[in-house]
N, C-alpha and C positions, 0 to 999 in steps of 0.2 A: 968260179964255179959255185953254184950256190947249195949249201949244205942239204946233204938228205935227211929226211925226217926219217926220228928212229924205228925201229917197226912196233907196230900198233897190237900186236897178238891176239888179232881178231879169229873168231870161229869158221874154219871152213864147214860150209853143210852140204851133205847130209850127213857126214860123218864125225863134223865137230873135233875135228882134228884142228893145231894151232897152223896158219898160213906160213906160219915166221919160224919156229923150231918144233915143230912137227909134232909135239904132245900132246897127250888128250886136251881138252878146253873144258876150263881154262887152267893154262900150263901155269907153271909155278909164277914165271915173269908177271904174265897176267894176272895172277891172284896178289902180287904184291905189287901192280902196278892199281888196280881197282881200290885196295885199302890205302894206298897213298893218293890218289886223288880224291878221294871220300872219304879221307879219316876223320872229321869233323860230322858225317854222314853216313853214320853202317849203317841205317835203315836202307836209304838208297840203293847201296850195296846186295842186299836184302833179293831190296825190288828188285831191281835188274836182273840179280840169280833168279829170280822164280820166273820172271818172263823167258830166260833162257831157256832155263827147266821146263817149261812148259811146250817149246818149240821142240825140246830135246828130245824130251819123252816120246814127240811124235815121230819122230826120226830113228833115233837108237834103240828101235823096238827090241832087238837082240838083246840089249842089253839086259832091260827092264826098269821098272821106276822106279826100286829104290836101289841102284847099281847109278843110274841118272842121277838120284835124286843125292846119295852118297860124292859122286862127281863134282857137282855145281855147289852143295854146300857145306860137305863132309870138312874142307879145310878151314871153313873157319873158325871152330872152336878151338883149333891146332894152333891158329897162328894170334889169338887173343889168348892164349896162356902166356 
């Protein structure tokens, strides 16, 4: 039986909720799986946040954009201390 691939913790939309354990996006897994495949690359990382946040923003209007904007890139100064 060939091995399953682990889950991916990709963004459900329109509500950006995780597919895989069910926390906002991106869930904790996901935020330390992005800085380990791009840890030679936080601009990357960056980018990709702001293309999210920019999908997001249109979507989680309830929210607002800097509730969003807090969301997508609020952890990483947390997790580079």
């Amino acid at each position: 039986m060939p091995e399953q691939a682990p889950p991916e913790h990709t963004p459900r939309r329109p509500d950006w909720i995780c597919r895989d354990c069910q926390e906002p996006w991106p869930c904790p897994t996901r935020q330390a799986m992005l800085l380990d495949e791009r840890r030679d690359q936080p601009v990357a990382v960056v980018l990709y946040l702001a293309g999210c946040y920019q999908e997001a923003s249109t979507q989680l209007t309830d929210l607002g954009p800097d509730a969003v904007y807090d969301r997508m890139f609020g952890w990483l100064g947390a997790r580079s201390k």
